[in-house]
PDB file of N, CA, C and O in Angstrom:
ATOM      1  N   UNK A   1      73.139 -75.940 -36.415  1.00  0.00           N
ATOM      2  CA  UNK A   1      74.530 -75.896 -36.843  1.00  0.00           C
ATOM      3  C   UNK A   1      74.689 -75.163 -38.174  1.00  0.00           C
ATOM      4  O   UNK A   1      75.692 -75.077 -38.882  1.00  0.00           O
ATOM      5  N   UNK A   2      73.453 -74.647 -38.355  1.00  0.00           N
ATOM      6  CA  UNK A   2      73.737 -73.824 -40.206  1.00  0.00           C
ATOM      7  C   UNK A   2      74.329 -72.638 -40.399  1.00  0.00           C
ATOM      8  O   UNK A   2      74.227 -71.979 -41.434  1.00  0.00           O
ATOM      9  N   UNK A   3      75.355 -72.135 -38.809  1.00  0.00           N
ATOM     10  CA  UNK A   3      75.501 -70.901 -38.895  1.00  0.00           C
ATOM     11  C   UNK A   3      77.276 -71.299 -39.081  1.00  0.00           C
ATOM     12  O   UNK A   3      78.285 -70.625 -39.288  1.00  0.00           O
ATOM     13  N   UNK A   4      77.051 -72.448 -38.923  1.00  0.00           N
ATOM     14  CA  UNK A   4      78.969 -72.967 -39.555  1.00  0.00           C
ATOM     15  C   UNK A   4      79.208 -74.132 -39.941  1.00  0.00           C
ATOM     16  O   UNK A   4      79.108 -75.099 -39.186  1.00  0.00           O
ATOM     17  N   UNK A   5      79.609 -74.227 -41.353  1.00  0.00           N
ATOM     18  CA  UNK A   5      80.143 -75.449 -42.185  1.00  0.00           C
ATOM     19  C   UNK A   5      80.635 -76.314 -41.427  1.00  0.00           C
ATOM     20  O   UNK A   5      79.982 -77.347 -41.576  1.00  0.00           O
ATOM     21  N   UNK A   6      81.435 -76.448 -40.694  1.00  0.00           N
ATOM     22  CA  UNK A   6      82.659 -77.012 -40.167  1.00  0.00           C
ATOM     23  C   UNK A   6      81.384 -77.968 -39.135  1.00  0.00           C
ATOM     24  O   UNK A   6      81.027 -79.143 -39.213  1.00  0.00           O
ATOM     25  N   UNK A   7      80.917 -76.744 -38.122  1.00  0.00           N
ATOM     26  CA  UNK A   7      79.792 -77.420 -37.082  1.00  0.00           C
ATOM     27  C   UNK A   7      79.222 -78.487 -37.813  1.00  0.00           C
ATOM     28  O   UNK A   7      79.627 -79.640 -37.672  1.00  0.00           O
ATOM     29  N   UNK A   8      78.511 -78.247 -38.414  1.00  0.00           N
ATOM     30  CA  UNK A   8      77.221 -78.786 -39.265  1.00  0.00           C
ATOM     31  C   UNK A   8      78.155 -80.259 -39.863  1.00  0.00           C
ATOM     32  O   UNK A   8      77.575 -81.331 -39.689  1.00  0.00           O
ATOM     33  N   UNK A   9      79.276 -80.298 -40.408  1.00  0.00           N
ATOM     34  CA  UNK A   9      80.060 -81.288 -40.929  1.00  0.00           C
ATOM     35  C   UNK A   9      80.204 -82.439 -39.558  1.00  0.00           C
ATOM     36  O   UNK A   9      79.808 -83.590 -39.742  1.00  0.00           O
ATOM     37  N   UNK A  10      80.862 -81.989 -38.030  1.00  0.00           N
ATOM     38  CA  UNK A  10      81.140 -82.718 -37.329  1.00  0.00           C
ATOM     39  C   UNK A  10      80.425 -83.177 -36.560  1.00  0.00           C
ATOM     40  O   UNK A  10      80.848 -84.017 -35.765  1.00  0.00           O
ATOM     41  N   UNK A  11      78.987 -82.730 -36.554  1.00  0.00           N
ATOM     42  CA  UNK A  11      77.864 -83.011 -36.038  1.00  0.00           C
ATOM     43  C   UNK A  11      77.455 -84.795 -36.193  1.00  0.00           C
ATOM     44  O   UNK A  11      77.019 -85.533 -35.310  1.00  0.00           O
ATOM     45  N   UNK A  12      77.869 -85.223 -38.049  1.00  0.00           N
ATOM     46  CA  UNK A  12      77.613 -86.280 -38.313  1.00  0.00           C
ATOM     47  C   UNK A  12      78.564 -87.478 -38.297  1.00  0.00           C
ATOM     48  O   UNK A  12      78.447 -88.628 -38.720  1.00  0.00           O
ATOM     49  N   UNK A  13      79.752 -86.682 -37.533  1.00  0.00           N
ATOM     50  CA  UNK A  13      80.305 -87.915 -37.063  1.00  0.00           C
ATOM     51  C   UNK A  13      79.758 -88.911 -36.645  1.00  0.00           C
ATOM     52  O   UNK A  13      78.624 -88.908 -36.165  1.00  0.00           O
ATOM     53  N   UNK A  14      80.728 -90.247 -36.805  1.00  0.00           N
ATOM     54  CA  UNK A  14      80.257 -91.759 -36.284  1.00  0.00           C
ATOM     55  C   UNK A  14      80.407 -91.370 -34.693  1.00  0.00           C
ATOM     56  O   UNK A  14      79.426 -91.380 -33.950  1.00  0.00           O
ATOM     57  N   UNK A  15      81.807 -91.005 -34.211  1.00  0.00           N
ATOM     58  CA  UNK A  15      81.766 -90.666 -32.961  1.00  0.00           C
ATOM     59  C   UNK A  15      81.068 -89.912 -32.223  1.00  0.00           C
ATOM     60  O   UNK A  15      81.159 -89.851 -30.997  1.00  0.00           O
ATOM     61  N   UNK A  16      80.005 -89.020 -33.212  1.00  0.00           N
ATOM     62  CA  UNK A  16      79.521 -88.423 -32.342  1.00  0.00           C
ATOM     63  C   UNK A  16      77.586 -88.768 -32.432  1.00  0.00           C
ATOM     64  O   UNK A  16      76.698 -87.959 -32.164  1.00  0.00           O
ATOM     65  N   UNK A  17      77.459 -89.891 -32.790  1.00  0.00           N
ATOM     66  CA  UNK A  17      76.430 -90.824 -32.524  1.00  0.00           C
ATOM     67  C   UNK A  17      76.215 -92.229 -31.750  1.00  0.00           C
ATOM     68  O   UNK A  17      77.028 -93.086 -31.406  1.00  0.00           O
ATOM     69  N   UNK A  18      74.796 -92.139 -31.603  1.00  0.00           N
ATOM     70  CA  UNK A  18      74.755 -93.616 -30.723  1.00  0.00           C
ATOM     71  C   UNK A  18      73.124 -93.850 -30.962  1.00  0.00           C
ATOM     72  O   UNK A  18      72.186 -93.128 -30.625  1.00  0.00           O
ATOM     73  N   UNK A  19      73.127 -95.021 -31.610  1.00  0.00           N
ATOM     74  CA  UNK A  19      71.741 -95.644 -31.669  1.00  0.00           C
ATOM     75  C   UNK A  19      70.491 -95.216 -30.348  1.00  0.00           C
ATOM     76  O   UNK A  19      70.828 -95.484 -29.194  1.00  0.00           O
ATOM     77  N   UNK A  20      69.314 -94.669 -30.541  1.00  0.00           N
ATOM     78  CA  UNK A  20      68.140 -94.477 -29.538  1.00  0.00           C
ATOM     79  C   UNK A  20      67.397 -94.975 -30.122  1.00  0.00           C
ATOM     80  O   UNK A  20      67.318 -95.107 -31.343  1.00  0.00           O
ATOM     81  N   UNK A  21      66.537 -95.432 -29.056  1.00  0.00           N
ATOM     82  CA  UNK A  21      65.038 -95.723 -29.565  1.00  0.00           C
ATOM     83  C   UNK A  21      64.324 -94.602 -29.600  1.00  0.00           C
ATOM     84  O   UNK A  21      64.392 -93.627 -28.851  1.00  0.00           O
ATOM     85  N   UNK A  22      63.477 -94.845 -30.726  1.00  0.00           N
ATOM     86  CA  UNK A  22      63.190 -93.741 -31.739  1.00  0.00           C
ATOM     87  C   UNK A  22      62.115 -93.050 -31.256  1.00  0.00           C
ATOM     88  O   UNK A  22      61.654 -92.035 -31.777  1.00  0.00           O
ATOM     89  N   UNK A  23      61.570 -93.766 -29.931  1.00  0.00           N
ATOM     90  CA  UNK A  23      60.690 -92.480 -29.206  1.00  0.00           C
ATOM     91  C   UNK A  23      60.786 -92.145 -28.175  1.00  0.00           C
ATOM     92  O   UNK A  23      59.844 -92.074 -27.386  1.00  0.00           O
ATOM     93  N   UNK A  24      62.515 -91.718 -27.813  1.00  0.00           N
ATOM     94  CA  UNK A  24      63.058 -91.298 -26.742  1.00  0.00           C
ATOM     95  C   UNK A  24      63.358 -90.402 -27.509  1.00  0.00           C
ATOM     96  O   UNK A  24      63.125 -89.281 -27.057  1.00  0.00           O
ATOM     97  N   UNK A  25      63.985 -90.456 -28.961  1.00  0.00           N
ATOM     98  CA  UNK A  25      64.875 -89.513 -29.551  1.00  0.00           C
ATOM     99  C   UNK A  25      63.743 -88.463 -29.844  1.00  0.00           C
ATOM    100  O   UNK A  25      64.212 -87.328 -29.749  1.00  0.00           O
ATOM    101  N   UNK A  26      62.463 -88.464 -30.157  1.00  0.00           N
ATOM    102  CA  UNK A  26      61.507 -88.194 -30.314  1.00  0.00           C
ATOM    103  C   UNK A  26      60.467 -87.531 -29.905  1.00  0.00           C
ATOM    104  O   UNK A  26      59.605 -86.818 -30.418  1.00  0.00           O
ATOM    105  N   UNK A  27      60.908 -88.175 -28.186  1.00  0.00           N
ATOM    106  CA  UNK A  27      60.480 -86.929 -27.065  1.00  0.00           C
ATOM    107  C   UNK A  27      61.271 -86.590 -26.141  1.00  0.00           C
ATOM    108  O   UNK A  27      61.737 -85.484 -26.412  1.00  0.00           O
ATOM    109  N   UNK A  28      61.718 -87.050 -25.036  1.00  0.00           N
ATOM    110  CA  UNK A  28      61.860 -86.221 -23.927  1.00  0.00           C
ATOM    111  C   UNK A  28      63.668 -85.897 -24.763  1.00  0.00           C
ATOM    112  O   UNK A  28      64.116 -84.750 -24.749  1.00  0.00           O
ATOM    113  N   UNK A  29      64.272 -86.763 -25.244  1.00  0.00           N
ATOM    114  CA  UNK A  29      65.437 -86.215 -25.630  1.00  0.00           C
ATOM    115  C   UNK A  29      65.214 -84.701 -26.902  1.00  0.00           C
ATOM    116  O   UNK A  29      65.941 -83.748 -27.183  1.00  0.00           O
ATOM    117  N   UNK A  30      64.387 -84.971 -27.193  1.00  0.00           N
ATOM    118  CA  UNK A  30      63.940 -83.820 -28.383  1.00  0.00           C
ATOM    119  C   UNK A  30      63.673 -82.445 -27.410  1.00  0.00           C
ATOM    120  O   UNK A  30      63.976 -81.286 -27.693  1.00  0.00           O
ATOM    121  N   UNK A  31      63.209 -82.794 -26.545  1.00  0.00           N
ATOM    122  CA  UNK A  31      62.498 -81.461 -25.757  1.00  0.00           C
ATOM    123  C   UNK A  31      64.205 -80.984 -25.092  1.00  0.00           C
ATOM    124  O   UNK A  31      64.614 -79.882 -25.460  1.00  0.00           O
ATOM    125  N   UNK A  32      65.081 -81.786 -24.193  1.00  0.00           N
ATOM    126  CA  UNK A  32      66.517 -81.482 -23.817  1.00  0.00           C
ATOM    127  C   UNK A  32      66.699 -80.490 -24.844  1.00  0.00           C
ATOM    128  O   UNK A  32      66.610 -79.276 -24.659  1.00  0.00           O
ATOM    129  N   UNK A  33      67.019 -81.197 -26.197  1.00  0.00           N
ATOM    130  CA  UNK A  33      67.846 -80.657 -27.208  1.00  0.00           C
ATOM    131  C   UNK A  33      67.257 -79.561 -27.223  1.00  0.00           C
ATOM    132  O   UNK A  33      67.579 -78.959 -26.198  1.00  0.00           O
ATOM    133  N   UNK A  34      66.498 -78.914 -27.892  1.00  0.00           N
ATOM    134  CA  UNK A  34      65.902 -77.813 -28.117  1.00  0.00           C
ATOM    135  C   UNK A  34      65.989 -76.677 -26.892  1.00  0.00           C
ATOM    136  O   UNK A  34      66.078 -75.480 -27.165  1.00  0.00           O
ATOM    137  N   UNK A  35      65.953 -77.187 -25.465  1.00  0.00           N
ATOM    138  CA  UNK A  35      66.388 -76.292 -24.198  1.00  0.00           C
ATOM    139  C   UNK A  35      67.870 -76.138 -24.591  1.00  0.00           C
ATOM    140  O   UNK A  35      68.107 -75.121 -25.243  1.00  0.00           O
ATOM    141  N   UNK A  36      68.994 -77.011 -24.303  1.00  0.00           N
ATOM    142  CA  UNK A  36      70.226 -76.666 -24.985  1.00  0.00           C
ATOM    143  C   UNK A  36      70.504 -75.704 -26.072  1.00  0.00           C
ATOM    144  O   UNK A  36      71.393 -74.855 -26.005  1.00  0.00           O
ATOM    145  N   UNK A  37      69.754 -75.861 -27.017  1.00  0.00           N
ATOM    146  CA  UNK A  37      69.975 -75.221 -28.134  1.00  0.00           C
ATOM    147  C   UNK A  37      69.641 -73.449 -27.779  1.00  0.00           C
ATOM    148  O   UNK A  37      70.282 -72.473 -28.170  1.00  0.00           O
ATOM    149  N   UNK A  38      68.537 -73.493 -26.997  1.00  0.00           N
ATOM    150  CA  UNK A  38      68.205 -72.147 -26.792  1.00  0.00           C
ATOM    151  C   UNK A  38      69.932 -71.759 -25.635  1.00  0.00           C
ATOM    152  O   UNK A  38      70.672 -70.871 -26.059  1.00  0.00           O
ATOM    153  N   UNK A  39      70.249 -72.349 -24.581  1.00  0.00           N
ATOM    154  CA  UNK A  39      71.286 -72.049 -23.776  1.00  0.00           C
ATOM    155  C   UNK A  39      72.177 -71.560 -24.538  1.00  0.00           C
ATOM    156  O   UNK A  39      72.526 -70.413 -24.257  1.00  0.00           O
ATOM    157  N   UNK A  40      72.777 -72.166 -25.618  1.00  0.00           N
ATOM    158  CA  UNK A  40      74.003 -71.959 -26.479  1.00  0.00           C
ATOM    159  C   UNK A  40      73.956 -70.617 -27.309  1.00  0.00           C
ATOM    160  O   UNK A  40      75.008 -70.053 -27.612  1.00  0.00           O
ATOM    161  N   UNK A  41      72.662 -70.088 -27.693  1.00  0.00           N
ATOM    162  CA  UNK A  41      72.255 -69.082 -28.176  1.00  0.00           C
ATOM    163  C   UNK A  41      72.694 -67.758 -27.310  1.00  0.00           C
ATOM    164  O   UNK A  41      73.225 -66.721 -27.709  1.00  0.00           O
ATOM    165  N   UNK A  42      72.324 -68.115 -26.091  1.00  0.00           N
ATOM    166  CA  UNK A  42      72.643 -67.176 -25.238  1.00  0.00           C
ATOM    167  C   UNK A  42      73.516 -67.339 -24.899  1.00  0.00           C
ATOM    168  O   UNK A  42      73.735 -66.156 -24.638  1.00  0.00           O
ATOM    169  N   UNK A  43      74.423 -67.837 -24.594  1.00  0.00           N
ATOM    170  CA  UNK A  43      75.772 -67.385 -23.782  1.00  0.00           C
ATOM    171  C   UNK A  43      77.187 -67.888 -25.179  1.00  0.00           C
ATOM    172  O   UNK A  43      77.538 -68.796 -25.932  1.00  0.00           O
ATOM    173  N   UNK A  44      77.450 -66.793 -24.821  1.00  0.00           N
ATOM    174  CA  UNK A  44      79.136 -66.713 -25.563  1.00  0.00           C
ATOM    175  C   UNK A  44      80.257 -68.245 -25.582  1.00  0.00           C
ATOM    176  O   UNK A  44      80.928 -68.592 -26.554  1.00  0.00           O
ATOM    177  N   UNK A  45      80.207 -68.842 -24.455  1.00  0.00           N
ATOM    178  CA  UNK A  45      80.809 -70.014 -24.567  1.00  0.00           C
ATOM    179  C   UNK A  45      80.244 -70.849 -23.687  1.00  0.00           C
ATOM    180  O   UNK A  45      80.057 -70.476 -22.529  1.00  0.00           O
ATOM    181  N   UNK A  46      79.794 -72.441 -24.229  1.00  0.00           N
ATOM    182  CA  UNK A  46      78.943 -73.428 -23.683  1.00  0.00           C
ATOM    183  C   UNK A  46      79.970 -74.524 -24.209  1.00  0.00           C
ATOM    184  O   UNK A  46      80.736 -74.379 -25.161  1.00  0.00           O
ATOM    185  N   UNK A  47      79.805 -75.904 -23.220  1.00  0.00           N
ATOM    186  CA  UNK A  47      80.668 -76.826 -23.592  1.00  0.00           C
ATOM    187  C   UNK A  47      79.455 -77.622 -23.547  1.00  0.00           C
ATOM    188  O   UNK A  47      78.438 -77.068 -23.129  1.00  0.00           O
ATOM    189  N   UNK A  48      79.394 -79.088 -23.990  1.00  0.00           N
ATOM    190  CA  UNK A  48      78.315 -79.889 -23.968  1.00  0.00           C
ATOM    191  C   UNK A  48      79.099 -81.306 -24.094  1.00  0.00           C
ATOM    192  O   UNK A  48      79.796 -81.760 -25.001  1.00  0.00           O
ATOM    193  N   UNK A  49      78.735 -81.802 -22.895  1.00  0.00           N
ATOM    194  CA  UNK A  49      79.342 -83.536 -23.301  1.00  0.00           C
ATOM    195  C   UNK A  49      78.320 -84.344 -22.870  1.00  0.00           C
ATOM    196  O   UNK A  49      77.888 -84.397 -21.718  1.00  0.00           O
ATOM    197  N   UNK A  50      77.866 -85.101 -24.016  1.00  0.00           N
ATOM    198  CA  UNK A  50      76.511 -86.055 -24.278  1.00  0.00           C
ATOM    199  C   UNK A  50      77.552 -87.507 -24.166  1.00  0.00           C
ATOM    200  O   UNK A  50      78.782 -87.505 -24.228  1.00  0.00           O
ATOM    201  N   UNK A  51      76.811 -88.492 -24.017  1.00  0.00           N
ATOM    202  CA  UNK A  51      77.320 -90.119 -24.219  1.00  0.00           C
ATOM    203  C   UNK A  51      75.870 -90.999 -23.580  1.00  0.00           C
ATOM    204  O   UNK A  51      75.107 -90.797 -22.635  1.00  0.00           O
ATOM    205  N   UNK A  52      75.976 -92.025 -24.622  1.00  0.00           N
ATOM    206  CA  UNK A  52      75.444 -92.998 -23.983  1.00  0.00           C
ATOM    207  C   UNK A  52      75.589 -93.542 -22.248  1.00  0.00           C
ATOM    208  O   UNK A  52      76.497 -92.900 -21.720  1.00  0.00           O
ATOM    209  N   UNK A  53      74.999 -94.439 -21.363  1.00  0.00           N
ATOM    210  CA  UNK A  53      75.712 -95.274 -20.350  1.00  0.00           C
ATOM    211  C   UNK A  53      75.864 -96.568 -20.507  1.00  0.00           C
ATOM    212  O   UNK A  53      74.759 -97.112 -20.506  1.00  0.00           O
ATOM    213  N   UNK A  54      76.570 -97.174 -20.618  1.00  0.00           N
ATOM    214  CA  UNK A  54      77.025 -98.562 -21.407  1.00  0.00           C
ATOM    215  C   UNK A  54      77.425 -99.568 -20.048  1.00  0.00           C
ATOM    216  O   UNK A  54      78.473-100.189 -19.872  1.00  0.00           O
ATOM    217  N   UNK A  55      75.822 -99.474 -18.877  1.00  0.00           N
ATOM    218  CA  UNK A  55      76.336-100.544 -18.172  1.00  0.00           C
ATOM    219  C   UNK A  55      75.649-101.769 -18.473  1.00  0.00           C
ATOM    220  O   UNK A  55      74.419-101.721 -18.483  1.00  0.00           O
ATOM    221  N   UNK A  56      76.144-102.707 -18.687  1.00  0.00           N
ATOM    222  CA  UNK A  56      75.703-103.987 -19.080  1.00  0.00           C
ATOM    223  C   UNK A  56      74.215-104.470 -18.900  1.00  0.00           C
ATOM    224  O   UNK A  56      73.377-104.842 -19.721  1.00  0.00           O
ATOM    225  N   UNK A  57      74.173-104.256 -16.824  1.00  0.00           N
ATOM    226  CA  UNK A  57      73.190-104.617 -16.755  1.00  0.00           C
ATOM    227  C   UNK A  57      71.439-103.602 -17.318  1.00  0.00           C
ATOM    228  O   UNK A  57      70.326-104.090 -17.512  1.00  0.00           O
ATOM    229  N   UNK A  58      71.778-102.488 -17.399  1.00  0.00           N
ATOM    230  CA  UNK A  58      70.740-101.457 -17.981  1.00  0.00           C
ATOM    231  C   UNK A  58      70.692-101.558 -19.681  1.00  0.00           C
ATOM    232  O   UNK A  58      69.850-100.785 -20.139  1.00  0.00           O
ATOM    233  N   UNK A  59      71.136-102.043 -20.312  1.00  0.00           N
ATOM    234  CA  UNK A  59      71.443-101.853 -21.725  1.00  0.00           C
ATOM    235  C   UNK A  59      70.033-102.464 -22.288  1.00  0.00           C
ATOM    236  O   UNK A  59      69.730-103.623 -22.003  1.00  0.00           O
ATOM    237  N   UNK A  60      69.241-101.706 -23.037  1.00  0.00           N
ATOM    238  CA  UNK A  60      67.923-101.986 -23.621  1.00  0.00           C
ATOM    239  C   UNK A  60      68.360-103.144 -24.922  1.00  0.00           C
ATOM    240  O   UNK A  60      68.314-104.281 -24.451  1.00  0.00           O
ATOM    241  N   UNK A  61      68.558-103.149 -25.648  1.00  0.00           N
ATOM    242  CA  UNK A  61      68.394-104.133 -27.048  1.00  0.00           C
ATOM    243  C   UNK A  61      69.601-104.098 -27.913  1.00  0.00           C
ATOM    244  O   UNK A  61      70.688-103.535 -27.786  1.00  0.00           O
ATOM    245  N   UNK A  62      69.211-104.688 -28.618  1.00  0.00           N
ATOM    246  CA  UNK A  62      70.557-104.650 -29.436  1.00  0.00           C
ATOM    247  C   UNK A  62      69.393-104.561 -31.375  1.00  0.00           C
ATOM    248  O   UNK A  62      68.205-104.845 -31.521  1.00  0.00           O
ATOM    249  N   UNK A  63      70.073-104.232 -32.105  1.00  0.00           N
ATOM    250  CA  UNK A  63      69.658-103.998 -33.199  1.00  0.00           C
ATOM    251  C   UNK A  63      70.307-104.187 -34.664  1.00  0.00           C
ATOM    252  O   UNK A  63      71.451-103.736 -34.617  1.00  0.00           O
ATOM    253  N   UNK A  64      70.091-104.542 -35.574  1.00  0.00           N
ATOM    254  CA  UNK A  64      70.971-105.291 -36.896  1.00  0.00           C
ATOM    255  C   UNK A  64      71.355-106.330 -36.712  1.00  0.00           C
ATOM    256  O   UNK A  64      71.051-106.936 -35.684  1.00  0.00           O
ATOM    257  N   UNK A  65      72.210-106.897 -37.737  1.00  0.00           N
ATOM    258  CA  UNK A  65      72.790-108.189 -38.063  1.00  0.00           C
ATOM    259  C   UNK A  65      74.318-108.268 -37.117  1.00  0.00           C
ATOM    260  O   UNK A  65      74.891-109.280 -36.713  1.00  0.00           O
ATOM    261  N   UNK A  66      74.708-106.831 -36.947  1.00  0.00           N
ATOM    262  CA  UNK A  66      75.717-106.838 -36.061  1.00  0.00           C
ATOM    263  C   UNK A  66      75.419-106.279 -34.679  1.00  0.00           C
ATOM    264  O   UNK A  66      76.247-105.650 -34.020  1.00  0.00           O
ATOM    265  N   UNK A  67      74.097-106.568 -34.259  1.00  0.00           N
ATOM    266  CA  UNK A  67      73.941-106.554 -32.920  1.00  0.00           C
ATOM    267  C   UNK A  67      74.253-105.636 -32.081  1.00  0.00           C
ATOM    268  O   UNK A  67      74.843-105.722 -31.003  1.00  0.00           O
ATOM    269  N   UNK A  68      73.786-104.662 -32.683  1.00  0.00           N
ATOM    270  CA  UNK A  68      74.758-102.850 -32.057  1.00  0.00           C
ATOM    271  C   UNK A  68      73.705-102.835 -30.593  1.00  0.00           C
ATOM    272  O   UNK A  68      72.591-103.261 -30.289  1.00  0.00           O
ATOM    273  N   UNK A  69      74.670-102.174 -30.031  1.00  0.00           N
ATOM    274  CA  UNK A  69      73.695-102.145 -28.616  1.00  0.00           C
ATOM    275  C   UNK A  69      72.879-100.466 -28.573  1.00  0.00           C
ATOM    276  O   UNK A  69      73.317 -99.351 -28.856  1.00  0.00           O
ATOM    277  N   UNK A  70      71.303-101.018 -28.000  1.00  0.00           N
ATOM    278  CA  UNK A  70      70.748 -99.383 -28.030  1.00  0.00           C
ATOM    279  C   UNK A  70      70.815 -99.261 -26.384  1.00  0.00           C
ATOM    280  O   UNK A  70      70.334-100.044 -25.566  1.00  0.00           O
ATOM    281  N   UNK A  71      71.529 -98.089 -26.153  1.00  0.00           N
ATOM    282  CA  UNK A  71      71.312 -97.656 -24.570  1.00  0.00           C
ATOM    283  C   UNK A  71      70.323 -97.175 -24.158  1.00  0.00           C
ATOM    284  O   UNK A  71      69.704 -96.338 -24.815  1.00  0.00           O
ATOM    285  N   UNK A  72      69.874 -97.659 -22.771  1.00  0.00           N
ATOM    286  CA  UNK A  72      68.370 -97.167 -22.493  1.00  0.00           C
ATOM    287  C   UNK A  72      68.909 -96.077 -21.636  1.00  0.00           C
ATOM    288  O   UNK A  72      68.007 -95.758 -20.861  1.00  0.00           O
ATOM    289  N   UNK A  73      70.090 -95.288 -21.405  1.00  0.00           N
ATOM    290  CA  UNK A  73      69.841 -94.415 -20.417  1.00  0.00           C
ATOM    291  C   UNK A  73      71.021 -93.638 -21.165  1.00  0.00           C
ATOM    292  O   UNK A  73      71.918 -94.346 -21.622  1.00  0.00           O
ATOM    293  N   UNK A  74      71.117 -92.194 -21.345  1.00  0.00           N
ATOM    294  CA  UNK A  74      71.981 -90.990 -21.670  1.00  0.00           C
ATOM    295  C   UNK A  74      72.308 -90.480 -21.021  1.00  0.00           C
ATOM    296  O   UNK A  74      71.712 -90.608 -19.952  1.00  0.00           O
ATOM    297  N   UNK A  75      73.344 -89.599 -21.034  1.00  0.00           N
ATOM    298  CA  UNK A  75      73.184 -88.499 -20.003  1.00  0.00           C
ATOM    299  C   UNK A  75      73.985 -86.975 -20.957  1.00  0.00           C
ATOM    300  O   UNK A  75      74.629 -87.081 -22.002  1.00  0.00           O
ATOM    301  N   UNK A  76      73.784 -86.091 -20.453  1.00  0.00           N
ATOM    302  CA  UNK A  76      74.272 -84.767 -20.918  1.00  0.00           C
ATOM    303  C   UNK A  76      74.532 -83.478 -19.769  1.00  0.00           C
ATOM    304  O   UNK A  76      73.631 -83.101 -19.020  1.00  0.00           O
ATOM    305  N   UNK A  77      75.842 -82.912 -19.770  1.00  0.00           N
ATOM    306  CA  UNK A  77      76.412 -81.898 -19.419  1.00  0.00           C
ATOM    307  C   UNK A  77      76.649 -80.898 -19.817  1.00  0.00           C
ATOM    308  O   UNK A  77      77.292 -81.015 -20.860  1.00  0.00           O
ATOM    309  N   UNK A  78      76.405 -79.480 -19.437  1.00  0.00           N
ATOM    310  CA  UNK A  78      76.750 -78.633 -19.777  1.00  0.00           C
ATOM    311  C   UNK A  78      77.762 -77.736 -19.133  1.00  0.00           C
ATOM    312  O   UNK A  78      77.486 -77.562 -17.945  1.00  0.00           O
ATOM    313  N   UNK A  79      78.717 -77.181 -19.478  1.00  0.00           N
ATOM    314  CA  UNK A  79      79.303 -76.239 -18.990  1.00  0.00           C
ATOM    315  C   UNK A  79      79.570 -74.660 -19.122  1.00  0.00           C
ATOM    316  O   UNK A  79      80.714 -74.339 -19.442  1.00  0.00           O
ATOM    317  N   UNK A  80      78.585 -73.604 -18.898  1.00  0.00           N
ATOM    318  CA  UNK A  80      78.542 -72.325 -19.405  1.00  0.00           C
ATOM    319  C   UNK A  80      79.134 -71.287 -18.426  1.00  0.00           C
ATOM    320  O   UNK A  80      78.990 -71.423 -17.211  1.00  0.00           O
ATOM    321  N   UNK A  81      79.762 -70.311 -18.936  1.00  0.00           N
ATOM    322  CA  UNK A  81      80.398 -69.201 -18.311  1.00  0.00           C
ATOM    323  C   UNK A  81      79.246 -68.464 -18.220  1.00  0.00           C
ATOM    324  O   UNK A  81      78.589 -68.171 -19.220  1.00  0.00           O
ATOM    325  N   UNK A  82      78.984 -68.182 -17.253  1.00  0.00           N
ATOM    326  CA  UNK A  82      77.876 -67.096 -16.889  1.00  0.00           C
ATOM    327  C   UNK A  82      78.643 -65.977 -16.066  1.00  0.00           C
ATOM    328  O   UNK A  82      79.754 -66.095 -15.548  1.00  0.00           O
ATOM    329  N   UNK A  83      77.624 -64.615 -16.054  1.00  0.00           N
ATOM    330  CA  UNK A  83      78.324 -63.213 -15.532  1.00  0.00           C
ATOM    331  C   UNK A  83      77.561 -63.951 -13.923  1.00  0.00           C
ATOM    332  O   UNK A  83      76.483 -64.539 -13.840  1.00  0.00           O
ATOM    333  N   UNK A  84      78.508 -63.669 -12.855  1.00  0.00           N
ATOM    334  CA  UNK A  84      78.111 -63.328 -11.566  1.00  0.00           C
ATOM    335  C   UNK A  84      77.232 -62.039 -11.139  1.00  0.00           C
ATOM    336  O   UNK A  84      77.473 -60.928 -11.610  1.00  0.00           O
ATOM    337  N   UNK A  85      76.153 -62.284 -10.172  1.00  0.00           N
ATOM    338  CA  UNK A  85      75.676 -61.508  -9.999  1.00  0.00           C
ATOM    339  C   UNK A  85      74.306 -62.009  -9.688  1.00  0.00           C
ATOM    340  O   UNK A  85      73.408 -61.216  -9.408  1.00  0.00           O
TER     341      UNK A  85
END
C-alpha cells in the first residue's frame, strides 16, 4: 500500500480487521496474500472482498478479557477485468 497514503491509511481500519491465529496468518493466509498482491500489480482494476465466516458452530476460540471471537475459517474474492482472448 506504499504507493498511496490514503491506501496505506485504510488498510488499518478496525473494519477492515479480524483476529487470526497467528499461524494461519503466518502461512497459508501469508502465501494467498502475496499471490493477490502480485494479481493487483497486474491488472488495471481488481476488487477484493475478504471477511471472516462467523458460523457459530465452526468458530475456533475466543481471546481477551472481552472474549473476541477468532474465526477458524476466511474466505476471499476477487474480481478482475481481464482482456478476452
Amino acid at each position: 500500500m506504499a504507493f498511496d497514503d490514503k491506501a496505506m491509511d485504510e488498510s488499518f481500519l478496525m473494519s477492515n480487521m479480524s483476529p487470526q491465529d497467528p499461524a494461519f496468518n503466518r502461512g497459508i493466509w501469508k502465501k494467498l496474500e502475496e499471490t493477490v498482491h502480485g494479481y493487483a500489480k497486474r491488472h488495471d482494476l481488481i476488487y477484493i472482498v475478504t471477511g471472516p465466516i462467523l458460523e457459530e458452530s465452526i468458530l475456533k476460540k475466543t481471546i481477551g478479557k472481552s472474549e473476541v471471537t477468532v474465526p477458524k475459517f476466511f474466505y476471499k474474492v476477487l474480481l478482475m477485468n481481464t482482456p478476452e482472448g
